[in-house]
C-alpha positions as CSV (number, residue, x, y, z in Angstrom):
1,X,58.5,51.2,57.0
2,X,57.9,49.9,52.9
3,X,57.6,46.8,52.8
4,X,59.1,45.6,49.8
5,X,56.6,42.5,49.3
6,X,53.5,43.5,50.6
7,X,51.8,39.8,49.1
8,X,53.7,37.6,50.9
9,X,53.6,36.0,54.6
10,X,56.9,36.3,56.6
11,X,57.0,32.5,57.0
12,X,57.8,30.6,54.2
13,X,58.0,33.7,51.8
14,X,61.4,32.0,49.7
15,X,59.5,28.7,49.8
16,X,59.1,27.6,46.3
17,X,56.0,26.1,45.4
18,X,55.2,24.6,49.0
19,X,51.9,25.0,49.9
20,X,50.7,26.2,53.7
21,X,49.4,22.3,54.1
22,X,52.4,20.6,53.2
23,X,54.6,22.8,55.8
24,X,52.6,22.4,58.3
25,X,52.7,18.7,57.5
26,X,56.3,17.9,58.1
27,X,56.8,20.6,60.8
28,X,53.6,18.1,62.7
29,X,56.1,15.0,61.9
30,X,59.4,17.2,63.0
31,X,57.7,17.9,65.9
32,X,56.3,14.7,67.0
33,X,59.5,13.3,66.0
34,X,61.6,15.5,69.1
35,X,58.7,15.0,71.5
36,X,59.4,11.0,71.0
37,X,63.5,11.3,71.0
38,X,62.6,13.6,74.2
39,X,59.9,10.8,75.7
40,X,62.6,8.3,75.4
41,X,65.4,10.4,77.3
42,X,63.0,10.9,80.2
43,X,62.5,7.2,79.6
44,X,66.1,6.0,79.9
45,X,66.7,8.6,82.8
46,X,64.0,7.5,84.9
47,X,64.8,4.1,84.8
């Protein structure tokens, strides 16, 4: 199949200017951020 834009990654191809470091950077912080909302379900469950 022809891909159309050979250069660029699937992920992140429309982002504008951010670099790979700053993605990965607030996805770390989104991440952690659900882990500790999901820590503190278990939390309030268990007890």
């Amino acid at each position: 199949m022809f891909d159309q834009y050979p250069n660029q990654s699937r992920w992140g191809a429309g982002a504008a200017g951010v670099d790979r470091a700053a993605f990965d950077e607030g996805l770390r912080k989104h991440m952690l951020r659900v882990y500790n909302f999901m820590m503190l379900g278990l939390g309030v469950t268990g007890l």
